[in-house]
Backbone as a chain_set.jsonl record, in Angstrom:
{"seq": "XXXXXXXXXXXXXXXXXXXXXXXXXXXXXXXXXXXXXXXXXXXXXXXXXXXXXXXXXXXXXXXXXXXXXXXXXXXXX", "coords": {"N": [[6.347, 9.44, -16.31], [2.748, 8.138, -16.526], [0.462, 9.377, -14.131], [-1.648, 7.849, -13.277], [0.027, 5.325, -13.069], [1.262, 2.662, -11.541], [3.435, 2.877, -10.348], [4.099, 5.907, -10.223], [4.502, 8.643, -8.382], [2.467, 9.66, -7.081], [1.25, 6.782, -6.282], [2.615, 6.384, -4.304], [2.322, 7.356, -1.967], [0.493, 7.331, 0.855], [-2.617, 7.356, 3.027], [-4.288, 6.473, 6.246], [-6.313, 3.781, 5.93], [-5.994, 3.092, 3.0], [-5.39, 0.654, 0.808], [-2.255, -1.334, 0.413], [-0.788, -3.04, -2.272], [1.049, -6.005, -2.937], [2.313, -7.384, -5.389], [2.77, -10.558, -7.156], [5.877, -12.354, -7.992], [5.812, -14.671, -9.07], [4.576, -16.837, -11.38], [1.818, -18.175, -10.863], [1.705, -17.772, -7.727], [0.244, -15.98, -5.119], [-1.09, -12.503, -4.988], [-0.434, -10.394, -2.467], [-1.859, -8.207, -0.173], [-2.575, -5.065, 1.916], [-4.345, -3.549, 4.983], [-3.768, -0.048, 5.408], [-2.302, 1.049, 8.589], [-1.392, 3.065, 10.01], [0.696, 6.127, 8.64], [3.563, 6.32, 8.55], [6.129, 7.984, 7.555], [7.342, 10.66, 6.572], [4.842, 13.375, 4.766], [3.086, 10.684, 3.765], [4.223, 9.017, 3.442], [6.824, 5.767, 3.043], [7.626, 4.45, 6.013], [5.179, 2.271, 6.316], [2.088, 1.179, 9.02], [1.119, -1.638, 8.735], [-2.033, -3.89, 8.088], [-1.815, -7.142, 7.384], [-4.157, -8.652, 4.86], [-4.094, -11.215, 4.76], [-3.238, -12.834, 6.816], [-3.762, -11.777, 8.855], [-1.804, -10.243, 10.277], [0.428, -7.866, 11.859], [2.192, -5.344, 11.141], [5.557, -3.521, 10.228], [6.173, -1.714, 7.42], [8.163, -1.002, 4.467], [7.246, -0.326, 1.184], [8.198, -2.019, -1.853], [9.736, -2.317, -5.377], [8.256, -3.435, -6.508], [4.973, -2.951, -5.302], [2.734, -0.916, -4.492], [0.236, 1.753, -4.005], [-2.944, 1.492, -3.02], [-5.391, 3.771, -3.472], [-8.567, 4.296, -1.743], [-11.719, 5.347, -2.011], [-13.246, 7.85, -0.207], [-16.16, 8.464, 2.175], [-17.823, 11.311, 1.888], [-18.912, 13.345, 4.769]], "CA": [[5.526, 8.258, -16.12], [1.77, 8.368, -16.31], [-0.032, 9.758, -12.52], [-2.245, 6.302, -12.593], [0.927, 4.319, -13.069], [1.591, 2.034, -9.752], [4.842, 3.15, -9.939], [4.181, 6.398, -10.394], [4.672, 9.33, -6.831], [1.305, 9.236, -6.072], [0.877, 6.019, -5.703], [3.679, 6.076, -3.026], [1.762, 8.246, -0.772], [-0.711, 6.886, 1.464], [-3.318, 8.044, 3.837], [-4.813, 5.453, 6.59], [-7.036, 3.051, 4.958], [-5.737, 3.067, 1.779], [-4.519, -0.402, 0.528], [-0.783, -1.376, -0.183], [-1.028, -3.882, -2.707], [2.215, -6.012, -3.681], [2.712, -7.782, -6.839], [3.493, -11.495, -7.004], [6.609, -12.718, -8.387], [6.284, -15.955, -9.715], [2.954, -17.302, -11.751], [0.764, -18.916, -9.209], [1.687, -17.155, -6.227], [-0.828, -14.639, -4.961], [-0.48, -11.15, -4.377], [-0.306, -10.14, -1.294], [-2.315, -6.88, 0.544], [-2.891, -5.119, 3.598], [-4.711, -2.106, 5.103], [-2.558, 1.141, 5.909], [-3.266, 1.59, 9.796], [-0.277, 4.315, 10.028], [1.557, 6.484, 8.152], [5.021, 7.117, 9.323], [6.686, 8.903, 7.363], [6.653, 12.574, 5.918], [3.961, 13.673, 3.557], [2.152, 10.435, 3.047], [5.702, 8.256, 2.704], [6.977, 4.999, 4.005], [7.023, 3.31, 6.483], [3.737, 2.284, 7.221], [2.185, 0.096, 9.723], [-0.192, -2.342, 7.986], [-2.402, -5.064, 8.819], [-2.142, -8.475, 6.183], [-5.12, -9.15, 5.148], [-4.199, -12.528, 4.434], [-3.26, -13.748, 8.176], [-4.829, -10.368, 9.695], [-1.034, -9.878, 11.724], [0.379, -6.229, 11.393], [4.128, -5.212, 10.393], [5.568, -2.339, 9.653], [6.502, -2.089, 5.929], [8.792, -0.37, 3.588], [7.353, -1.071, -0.028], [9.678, -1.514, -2.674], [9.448, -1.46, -6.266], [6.66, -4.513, -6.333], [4.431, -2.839, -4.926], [1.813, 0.35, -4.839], [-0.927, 2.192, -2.785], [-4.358, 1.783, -3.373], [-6.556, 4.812, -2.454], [-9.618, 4.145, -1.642], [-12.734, 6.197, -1.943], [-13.843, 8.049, 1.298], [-17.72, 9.525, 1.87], [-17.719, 12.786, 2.841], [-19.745, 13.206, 5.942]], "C": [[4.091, 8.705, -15.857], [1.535, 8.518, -14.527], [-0.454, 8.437, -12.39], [-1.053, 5.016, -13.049], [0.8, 3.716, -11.741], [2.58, 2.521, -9.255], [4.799, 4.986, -9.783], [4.384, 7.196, -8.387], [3.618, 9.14, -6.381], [0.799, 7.869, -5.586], [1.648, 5.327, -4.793], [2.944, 6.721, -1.857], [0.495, 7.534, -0.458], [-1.318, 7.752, 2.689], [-4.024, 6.401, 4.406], [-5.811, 5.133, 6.219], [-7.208, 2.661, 3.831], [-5.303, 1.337, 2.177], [-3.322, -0.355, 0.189], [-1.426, -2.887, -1.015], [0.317, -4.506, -2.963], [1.898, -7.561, -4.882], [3.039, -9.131, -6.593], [4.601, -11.95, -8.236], [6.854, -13.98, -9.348], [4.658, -16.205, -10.36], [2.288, -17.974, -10.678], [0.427, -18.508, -7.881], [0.824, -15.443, -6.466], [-0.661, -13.629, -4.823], [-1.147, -10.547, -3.59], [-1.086, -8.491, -0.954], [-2.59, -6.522, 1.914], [-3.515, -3.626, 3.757], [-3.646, -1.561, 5.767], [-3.535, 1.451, 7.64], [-2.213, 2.978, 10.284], [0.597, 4.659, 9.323], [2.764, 6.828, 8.722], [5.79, 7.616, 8.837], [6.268, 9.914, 6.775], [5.768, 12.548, 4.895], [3.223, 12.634, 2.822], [3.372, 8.835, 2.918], [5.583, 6.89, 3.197], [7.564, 5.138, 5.079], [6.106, 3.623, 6.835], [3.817, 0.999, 8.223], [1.3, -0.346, 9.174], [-0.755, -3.564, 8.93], [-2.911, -6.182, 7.43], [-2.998, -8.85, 6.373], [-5.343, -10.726, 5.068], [-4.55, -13.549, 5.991], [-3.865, -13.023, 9.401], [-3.238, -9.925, 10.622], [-0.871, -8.588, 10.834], [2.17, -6.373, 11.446], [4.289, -3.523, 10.181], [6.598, -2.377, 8.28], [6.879, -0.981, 5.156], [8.251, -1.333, 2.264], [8.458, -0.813, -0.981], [8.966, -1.611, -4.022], [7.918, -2.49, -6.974], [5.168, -3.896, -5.848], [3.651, -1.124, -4.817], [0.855, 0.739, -3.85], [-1.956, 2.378, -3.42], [-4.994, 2.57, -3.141], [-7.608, 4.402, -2.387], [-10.541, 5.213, -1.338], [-13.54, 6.656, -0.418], [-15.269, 8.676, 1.079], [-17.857, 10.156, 2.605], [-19.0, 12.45, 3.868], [-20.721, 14.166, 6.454]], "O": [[3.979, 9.609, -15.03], [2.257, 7.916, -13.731], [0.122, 7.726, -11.566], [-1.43, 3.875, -13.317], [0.207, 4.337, -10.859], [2.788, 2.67, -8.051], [5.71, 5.368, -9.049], [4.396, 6.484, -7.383], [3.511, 8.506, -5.331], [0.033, 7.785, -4.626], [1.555, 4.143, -4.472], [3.235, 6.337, -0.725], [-0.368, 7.206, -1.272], [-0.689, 8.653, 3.244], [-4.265, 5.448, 3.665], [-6.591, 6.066, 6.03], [-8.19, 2.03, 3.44], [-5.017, 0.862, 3.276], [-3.018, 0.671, -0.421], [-2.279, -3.634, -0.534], [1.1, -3.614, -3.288], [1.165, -8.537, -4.73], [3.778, -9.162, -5.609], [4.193, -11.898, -9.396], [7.785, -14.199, -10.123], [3.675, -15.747, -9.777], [2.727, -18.068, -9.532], [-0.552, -18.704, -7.161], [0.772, -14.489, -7.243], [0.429, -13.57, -4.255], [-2.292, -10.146, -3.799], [-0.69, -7.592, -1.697], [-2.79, -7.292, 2.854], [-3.312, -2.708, 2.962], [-2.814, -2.139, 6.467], [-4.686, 1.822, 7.871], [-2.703, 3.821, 11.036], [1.482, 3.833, 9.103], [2.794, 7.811, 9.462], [6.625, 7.969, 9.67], [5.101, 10.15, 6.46], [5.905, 11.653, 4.061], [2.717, 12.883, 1.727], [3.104, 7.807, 2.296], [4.526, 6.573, 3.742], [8.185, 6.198, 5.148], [5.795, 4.651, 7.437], [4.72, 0.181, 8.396], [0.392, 0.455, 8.954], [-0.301, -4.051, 9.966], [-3.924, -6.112, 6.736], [-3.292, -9.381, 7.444], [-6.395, -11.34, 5.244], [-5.4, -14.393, 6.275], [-4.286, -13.443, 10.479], [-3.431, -9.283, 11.655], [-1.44, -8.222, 9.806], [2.983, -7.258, 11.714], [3.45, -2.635, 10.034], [7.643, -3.026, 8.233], [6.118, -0.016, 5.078], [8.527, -2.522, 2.109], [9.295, 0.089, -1.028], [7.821, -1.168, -4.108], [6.956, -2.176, -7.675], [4.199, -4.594, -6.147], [4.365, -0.192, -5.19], [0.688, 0.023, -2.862], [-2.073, 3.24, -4.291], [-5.613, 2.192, -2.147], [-7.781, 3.834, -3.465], [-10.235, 6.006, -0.448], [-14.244, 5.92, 0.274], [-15.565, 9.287, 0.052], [-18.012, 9.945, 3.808], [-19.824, 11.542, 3.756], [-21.363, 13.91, 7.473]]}, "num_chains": 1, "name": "protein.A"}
C-alpha cells in the first residue's frame, strides 16, 4: 500500500499534536477530528488521549479502520 495512504503504517503512528482524523460514514455527516494530547502506546501506537475538536471534551481513543493520523508540520527551534 502506498506510505501517503491513510491506511497505510505510518499513518497509524502519532506524535502529540498530530491530528486523528475519522472518516464519516454516511453522506452528510461530518467528519469528525481531534488533537493527539498523548500517546499511549509503543512506538507512536494506539491508544491515544485526544481532545474533540468539535465539543473540545477529551477521550481516550482506539482508531479503527475509518480513520488516520494527520502529522502536522513542526518549526524547528
Amino acid at each position: 500500500m502506498p506510505e501517503h495512504s491513510p491506511t497505510s503504517p505510518a499513518h497509524r503512528k502519532a506524535r502529540v499534536g498530530d491530528r486523528l482524523v475519522i472518516q464519516s460514514h454516511h453522506e452528510g455527516e461530518a467528519t469528525r477530528d481531534a488533537e493527539i494530547l498523548e500517546v499511549k502506546g509503543e512506538d507512536g501506537g494506539p491508544p491515544y488521549r485526544v481532545r474533540w475538536q468539535d465539543d473540545g471534551h477529551e477521550s481516550i481513543y482506539y482508531p479503527g479502520s475509518d480513520s488516520y493520523v494527520q502529522h502536522l508540520h513542526r518549526r524547528s527551534r
